[in-house]
Legacy VTK file of the C-alpha trace (Angstrom):
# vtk DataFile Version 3.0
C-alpha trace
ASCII
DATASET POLYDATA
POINTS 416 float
-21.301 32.178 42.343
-22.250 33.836 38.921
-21.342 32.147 35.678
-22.719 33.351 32.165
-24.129 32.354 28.542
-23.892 33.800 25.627
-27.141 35.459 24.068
-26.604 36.750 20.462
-23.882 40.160 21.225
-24.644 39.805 25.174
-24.166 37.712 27.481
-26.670 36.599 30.970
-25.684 36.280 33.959
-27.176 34.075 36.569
-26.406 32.780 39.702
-25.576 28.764 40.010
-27.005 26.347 42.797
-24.820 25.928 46.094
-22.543 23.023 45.696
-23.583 22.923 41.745
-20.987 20.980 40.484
-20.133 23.334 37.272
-17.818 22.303 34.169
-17.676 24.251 31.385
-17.247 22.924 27.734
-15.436 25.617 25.308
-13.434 25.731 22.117
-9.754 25.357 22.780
-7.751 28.675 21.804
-5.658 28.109 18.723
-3.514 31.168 17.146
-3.135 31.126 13.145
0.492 29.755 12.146
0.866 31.993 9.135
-1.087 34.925 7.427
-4.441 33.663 6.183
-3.712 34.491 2.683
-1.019 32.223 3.084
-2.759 29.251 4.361
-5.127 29.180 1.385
-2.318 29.734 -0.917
-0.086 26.534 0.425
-3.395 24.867 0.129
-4.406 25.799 -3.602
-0.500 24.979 -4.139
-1.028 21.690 -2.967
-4.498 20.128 -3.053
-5.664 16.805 -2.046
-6.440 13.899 -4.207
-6.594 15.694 -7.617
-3.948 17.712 -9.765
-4.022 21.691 -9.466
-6.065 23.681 -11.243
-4.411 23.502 -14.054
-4.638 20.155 -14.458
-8.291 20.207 -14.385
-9.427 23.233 -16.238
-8.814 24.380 -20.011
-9.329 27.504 -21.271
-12.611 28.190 -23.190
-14.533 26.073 -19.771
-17.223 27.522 -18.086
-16.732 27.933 -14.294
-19.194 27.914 -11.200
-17.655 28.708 -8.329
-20.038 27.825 -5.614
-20.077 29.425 -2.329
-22.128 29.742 0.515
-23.711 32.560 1.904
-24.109 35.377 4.579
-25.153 33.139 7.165
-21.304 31.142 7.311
-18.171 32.715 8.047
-16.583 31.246 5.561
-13.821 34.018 4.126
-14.987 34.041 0.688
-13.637 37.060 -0.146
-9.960 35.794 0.491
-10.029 32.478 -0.991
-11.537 34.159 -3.994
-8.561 37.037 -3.752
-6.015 33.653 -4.234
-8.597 31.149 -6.162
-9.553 33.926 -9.485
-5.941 34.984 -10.570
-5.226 31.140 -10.785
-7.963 30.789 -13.466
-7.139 33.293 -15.475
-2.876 32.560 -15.296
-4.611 28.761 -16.869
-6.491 31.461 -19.557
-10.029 31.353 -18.165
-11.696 35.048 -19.460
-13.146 36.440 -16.552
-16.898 36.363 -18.536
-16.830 32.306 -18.366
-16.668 32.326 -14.663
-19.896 32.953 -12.181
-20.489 32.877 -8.540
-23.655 30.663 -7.503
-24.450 31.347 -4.006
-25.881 28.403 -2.356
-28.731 29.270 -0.460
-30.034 25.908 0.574
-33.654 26.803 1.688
-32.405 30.144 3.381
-33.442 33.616 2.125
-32.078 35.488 -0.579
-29.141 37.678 0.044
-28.836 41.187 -0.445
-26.615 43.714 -2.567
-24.853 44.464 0.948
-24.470 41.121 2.291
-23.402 39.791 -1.607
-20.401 42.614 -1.133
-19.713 41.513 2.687
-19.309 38.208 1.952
-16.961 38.032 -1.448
-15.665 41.539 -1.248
-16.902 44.635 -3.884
-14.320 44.283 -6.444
-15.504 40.344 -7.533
-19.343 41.482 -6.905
-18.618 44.078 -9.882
-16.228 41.795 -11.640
-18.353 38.636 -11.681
-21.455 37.487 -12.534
-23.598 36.365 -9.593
-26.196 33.744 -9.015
-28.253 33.016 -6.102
-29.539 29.484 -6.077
-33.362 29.386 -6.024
-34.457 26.550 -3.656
-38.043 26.179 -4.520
-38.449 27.489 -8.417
-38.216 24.045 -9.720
-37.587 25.725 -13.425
-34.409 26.740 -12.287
-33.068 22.960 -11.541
-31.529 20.535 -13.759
-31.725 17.253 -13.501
-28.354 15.016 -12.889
-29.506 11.683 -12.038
-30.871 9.408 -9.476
-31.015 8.848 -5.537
-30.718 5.221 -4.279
-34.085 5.720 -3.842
-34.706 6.075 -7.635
-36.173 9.802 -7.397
-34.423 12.901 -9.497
-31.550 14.574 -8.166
-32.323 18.127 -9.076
-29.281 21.136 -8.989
-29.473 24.548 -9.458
-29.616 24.631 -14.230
-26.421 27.317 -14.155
-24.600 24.991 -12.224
-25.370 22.209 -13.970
-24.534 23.218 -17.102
-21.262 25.081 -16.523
-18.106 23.349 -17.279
-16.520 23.348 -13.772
-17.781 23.112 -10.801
-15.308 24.675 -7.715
-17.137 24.645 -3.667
-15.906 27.174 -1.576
-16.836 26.226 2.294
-16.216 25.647 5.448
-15.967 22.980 8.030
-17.778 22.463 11.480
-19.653 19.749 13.210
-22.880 19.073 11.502
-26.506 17.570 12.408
-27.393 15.984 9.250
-23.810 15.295 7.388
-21.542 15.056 10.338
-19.667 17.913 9.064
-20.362 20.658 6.991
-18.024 21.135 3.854
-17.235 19.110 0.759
-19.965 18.199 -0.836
-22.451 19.923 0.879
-21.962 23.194 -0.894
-24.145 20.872 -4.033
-26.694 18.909 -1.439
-28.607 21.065 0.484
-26.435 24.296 -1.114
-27.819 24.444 -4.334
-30.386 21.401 -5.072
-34.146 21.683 -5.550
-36.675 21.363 -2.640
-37.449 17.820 -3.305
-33.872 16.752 -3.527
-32.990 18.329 0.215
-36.030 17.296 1.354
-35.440 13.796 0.184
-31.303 13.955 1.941
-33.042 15.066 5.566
-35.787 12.590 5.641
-32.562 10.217 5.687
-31.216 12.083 7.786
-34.200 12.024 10.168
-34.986 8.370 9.892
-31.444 7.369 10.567
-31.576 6.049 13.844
-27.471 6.078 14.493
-25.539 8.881 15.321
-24.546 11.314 12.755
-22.990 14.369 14.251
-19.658 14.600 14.072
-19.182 11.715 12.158
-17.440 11.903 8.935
-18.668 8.775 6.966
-21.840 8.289 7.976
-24.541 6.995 5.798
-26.478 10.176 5.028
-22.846 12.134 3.903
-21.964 9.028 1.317
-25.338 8.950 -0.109
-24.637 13.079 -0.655
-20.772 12.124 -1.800
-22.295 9.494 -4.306
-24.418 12.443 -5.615
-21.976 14.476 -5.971
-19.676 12.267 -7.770
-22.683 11.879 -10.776
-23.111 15.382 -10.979
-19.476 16.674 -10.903
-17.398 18.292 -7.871
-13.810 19.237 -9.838
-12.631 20.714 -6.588
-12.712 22.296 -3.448
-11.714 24.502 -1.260
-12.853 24.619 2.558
-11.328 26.662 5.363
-10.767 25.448 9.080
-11.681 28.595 11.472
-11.366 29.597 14.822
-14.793 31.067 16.899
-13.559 34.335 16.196
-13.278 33.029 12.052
-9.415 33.669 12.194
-8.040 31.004 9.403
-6.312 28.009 11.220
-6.068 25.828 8.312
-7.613 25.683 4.854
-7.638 22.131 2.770
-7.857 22.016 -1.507
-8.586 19.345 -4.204
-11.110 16.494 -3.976
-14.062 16.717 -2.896
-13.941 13.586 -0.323
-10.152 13.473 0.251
-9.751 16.788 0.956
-12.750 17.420 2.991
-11.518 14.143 5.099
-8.442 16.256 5.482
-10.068 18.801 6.652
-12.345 17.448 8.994
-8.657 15.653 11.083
-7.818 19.343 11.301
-11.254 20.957 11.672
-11.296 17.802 15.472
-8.458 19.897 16.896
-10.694 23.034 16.834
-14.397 21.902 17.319
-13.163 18.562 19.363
-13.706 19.104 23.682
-13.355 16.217 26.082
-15.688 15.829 28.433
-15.302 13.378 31.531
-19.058 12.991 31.704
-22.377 13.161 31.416
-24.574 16.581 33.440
-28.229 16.388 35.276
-28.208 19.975 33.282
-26.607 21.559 30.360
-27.081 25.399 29.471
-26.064 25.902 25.764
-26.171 28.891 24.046
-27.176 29.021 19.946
-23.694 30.452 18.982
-22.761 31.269 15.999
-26.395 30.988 14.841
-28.885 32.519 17.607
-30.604 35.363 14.667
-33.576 32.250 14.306
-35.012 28.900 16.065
-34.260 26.816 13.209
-30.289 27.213 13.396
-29.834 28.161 17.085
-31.688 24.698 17.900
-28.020 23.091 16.437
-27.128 23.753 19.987
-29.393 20.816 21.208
-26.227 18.267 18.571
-23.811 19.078 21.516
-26.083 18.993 24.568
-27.280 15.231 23.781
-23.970 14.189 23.605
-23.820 15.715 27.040
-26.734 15.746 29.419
-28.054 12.265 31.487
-30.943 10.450 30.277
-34.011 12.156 32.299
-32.049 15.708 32.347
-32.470 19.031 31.628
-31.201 21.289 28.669
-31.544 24.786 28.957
-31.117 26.524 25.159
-30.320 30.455 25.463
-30.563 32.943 22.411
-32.235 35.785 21.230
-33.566 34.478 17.506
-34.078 37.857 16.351
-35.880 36.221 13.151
-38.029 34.176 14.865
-38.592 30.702 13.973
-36.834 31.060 11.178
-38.114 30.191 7.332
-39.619 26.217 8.180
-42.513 27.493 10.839
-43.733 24.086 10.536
-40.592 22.626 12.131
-42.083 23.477 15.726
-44.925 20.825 15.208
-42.829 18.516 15.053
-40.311 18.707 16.910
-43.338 18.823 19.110
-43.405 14.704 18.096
-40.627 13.366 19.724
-39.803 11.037 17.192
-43.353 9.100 18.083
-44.855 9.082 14.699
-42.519 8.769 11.806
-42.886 10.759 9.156
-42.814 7.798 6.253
-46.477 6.441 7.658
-47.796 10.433 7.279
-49.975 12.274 4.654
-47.360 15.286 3.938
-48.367 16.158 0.458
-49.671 19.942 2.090
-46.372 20.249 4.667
-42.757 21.519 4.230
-40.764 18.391 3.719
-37.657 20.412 5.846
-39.872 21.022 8.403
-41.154 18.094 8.593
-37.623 16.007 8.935
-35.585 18.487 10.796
-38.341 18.806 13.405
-38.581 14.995 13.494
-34.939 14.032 13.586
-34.373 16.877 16.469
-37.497 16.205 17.952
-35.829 12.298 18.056
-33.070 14.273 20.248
-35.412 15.549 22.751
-37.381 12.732 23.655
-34.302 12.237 26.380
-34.550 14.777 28.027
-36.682 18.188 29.003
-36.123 21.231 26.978
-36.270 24.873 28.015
-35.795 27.642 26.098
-34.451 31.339 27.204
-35.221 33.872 24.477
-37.480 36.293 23.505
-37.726 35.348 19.856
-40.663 33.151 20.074
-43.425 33.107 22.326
-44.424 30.617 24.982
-47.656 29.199 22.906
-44.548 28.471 19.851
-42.562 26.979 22.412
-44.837 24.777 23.657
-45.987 23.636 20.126
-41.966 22.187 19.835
-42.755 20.769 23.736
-40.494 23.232 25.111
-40.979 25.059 28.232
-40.113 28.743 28.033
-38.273 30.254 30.820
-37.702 33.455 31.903
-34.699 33.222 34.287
-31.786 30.753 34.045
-31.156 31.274 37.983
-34.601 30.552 39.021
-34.893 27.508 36.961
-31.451 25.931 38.494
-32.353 27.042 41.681
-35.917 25.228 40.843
-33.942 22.021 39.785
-31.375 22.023 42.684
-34.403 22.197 45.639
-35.940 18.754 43.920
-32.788 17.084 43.605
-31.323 14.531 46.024
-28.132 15.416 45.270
-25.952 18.520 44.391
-25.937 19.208 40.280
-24.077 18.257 37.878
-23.964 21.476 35.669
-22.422 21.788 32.363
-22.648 24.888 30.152
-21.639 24.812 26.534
-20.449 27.549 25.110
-20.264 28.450 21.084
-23.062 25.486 21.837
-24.019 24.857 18.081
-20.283 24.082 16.879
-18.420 22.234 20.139
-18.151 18.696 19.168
-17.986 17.253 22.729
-15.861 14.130 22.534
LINES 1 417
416 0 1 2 3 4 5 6 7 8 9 10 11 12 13 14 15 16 17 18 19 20 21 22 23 24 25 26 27 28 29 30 31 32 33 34 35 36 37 38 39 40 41 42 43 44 45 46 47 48 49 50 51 52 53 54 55 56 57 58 59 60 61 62 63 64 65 66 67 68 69 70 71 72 73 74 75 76 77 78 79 80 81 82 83 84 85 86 87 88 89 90 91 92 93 94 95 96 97 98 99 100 101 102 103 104 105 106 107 108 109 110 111 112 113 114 115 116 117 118 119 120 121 122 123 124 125 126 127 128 129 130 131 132 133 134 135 136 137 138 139 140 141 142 143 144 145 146 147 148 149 150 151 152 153 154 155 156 157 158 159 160 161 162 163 164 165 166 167 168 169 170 171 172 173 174 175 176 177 178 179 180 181 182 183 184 185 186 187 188 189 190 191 192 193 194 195 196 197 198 199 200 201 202 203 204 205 206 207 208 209 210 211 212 213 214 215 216 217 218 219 220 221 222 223 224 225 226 227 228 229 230 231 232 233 234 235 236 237 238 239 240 241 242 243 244 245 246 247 248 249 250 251 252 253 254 255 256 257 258 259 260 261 262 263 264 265 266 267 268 269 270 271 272 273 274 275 276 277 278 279 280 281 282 283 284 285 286 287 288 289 290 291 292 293 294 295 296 297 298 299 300 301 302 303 304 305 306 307 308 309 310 311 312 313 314 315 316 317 318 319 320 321 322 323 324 325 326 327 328 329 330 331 332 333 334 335 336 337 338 339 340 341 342 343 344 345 346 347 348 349 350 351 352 353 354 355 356 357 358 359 360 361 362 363 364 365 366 367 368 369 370 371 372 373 374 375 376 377 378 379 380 381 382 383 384 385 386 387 388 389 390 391 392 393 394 395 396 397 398 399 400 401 402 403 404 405 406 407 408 409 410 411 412 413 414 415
């Protein structure tokens, strides 16, 4: 029998094992209720754990609407279409309010992708920012970790008025889910202060994915709460980024909201544990460094001892932390606190550990043709250039017929 995985656009297809014992592990289908445009509305109409807008805002206020960028589906352009006429009906002029895009260490975006994501009409109405992850002249700083260093934000943000998120929310590696008050840690601090959030991250030894209060996401919230979050406002989608709910208000109470809603979508019950799990990178397979959000899912899946097989075509390569292949390439062996890394990437350095804390359970193998074998192998992943012939590999040495399990949408399926 022939099954498939997704790769970027395409898909492979590959034969499975005789007697494989296959399950497959896939977002439920949920249909929209009402007309996106309405969803946000109702929510903006009735947000969680603060007043509405115009309870919080006065005219004369500056506003930062932060939002995040090409590489999320969130439907900027839509919330914005509902979100801007609200500011000015309190008497905001349209030359107090800015859009800061919150990069987080990823690239800049361009003139086309800027107009994608919010629409034309507010890229030529607004003023927009990009958030500059490693010019530390363009940070403020707002305070102090627990750990007594600077919490550093992007200076425009800092010193508007208002701060509004605009995000989404989906199972997450370091926070447990994205939204809330992410869009200010990683979206729009300083290199030092993300770095300093995913060493925490990495060095955490429970589990964080999926889980709404962990420790890492209320240090963040405690962050955000010093610098100033007036309100948010996060979407729920489906895998085809149709709106299925949208939350509004607080910063915590709403993204708590959110996140019961967001475990209906993401949420998949699985009976148990595979000898092998094939995951794809979807929706993030352009580079290594988000298609590896696949392996969040597969852990929760695959046998002490097993094998994960991680399909996708990383177009970009690695991705913008090269470093993060080394180690990964650790398993978790050496921890990064007892290290000279005044000359590394600090993201590399704990991404690649707290994944590379993942993998020490299991063998890894990678099918794509954005990185070489030698890059692979760096990480301590085997590249492969046939899913069949590596199941059919796996079958002939087991004593048993295998338990298969193939994720699909593999770097946003909570498996529960």
């Amino acid at each position: 029998m022939d099954t498939w995985i997704a790769y970027g656009k395409e898909k492979i297809i590959f034969p499975l094992p005789n007697n494989a014992q296959v399950t497959e592990i896939l977002l439920p289908v949920h249909a929209p209720v009402m007309p996106p445009q309405d969803i946000i509305r109702h929510a903006l109409d009735a947000p969680i754990g603060t007043p509405q807008l115009a309870g919080i805002i006065k005219p004369g206020q500056s506003i930062c609407i932060i939002c995040d960028d090409i590489t999320r589906p969130t439907p900027a352009e839509l919330i914005l279409d509902e979100l801007l006429p609200r500011l000015h009906s309190i008497g905001v002029h349209r030359e107090d309010i800015f859009i800061l895009f919150a990069l987080g260490s990823h690239r800049p975006m361009t003139r086309a992708e800027i107009e994608k994501k919010i629409g034309r009409k507010h890229a030529d109405a607004y003023r927009v920012v990009q958030s500059e992850f490693s010019d530390a002249s363009s940070s403020k700083e707002m305070g102090k970790s627990a750990a007594g260093r600077p919490i550093l934000i992007n200076r425009a943000a800092a010193e508007a008025d208002i701060r509004i998120g605009i995000g989404n929310i989906v199972p997450h590696n370091t926070l447990g889910w994205s939204g809330g008050g992410k869009i200010l840690f990683p979206g729009i601090a300083d290199e030092s202060t993300v770095a300093e959030f995913h060493m925490q991250a990495a060095l955490h030894d429970a589990r964080v994915f999926g889980v709404p209060d962990n420790p890492i996401r209320l240090e963040i919230e405690n962050w955000a709460k010093d610098v100033g979050l007036h309100f948010i406002v996060n979407t729920i989608l489906s895998r085809e980024n149709a709106v299925l709910g949208c939350v509004a208000g607080h910063y915590v109470a709403a993204h708590r909201a959110g996140v019961e809603k967001a475990k209906l979508v993401y949420g998949v019950k699985v009976a148990e544990q595979a000898d092998v799990v094939i995951t794809d990178m979807e929706p993030y397979s352009f580079d290594f460094w988000q298609g590896t959000k696949g392996l969040n899912a597969a852990n929760l899946i695959v046998k002490d001892g097993g094998t994960v097989i991680l399909a996708g075509p990383c177009g970009e390569g690695v991705g913008p932390h090269p470093e993060y292949l080394d180690f990964m390439g650790m398993r978790g062996k050496s921890s990064p606190d007892t290290m000279d890394l005044s000359d590394k990437d600090p993201l590399a350095v704990s991404v690649g550990y707290m994944i590379g804390k993942l993998m020490a359970r299991f063998h890894t193998c990678a099918y794509t043709q954005g990185l070489t074998e030698k890059e692979l192998k760096v990480a301590g992943i085997r590249k492969i250039l046939d899913i069949g012939s590596e199941l059919a590999a796996l079958a002939s040495n087991a004593n048993k017929p295998l338990k298969i399990a193939i994720i699909r949408d593999g770097a946003e399926v909570l498996p529960l």
